[in-house]
C-alpha positions, 0 to 999 in steps of 0.5 A: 378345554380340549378342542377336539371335545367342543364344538364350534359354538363353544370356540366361538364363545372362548374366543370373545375372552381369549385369542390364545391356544396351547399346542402339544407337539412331541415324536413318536419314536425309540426311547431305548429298551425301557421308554415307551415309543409316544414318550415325548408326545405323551409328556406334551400332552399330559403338561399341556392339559395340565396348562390348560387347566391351570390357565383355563386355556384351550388345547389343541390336538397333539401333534403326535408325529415330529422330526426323528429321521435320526431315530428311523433305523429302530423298528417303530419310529415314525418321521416326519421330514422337516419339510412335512412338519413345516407344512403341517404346522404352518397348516394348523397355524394358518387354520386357526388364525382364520378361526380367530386365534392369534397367540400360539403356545407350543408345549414341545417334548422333542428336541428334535422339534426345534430347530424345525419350529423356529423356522415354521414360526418364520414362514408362518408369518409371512404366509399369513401376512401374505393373506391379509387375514383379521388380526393376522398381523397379531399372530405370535407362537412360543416355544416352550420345551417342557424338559428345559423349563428350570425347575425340571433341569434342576430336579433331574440334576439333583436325582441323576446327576450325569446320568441324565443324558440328552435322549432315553433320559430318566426324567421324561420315563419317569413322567410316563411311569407316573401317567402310564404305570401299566406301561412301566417296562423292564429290561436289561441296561448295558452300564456302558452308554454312549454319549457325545457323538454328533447326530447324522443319518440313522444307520450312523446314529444306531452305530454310535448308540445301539441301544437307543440311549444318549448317555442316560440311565433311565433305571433311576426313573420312578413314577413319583419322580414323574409326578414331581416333574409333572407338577413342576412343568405345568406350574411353569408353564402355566406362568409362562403362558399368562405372561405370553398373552399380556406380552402385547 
């Protein structure tokens, strides 16, 4: 179930049989020359939907823009400070606790996302304690990240070894060939990728990684890979969301 495709009476109805939602958050940012720039929003989204189904759980909207003010010197990225994604976070959590939500699945597909979440599930539970909602002392959140789940770090070692990288990586162009093949590009790779700088401001960023890339080699992506990673993650995550509602 989506929850931009129900209507209120139905959200009503889910909620007298379950106080859990899945949240999609992901970037939308540079992924090299060959991966789309909603890569790591897209990937959240498709696996949530795939939990969602599994689960017969409820998903959220995607929360389409994330932290990737490192990524702001390539044309199309969009940041949010952390600030912001603490706010906007902390606002579709409060949000939804007052609905009557209580257990909060987050499906992250940017690394960029963590820290920054972590600090907003801190917040959140202060705030809401802080308005005495019903139920508010009940209110949990998770972090999943889709491409660290077991299954899916195992797979993309077992395809591309170190050319896996940390960013533009062949696993997750591969999951977006799989659920966008008219989006599938081709372009020229430099076989000298950058890897092992640390992450400041943009401009240093584009410096040290000009083309986008962080040690990966995403022409080793194929759509079947994505498919495999698809299935992998969503069945993982889907166990993982069960064991988080009964964790109480």
């Amino acid at each position: 179930m989506l929850l931009h495709l129900t209507t209120w009476p139905e959200v009503e109805a889910y909620l007298e049989r379950s106080r859990g939602i899945v949240i999609p958050i992901g970037s939308t940012e540079q992924h090299g020359p060959t991966g789309v720039i909603g890569t790591d929003a897209m990937c959240a989204e498709a696996i949530a939907r795939g939990v969602g189904d599994a689960t017969e759980a409820l998903v959220a909207p995607t929360i389409n823009v994330g932290m990737a003010l490192h990524h702001t010197s390539f044309p199309g990225t969009i940041s949010l400070r952390p600030s912001t994604l603490m706010l906007v976070v902390r606002d579709y959590l409060t949000s939804l606790t007052k609905a009557g939500f209580t257990h909060f699945f987050f499906i992250n597909g940017h690394g960029g996302n963590i820290a920054t979440l972590k600090a907003t599930f801190a917040e959140t539970y202060s705030a809401i304690a802080e308005l005495n909602l019903p139920h508010g002392d009940r209110v949990r959140c998770r972090l999943s990240n889709w491409f660290t789940c077991h299954r899916v770090y195992q797979l993309a070692k077992e395809l591309y070894g170190s050319q896996e990288g940390s960013h533009a990586t062949p696993s997750e162009i591969a999951l977006t060939q799989y659920l966008y093949a008219e989006a599938i590009k081709d372009a020229p790779l430099d076989p000298q990728v950058a890897s092992g700088y640390p992450i400041y401001g943009p401009a240093d960023f584009r410096r040290h990684y000009p083309d986008g890339r962080m040690g990966s080699n995403p022409a080793l992506a194929r759509p079947e890979h994505g498919q495999k990673f698809y299935e992998l993650a969503v069945k993982e995550l889907a166990e993982a969301y069960r064991e988080f509602l009964q964790g109480d």
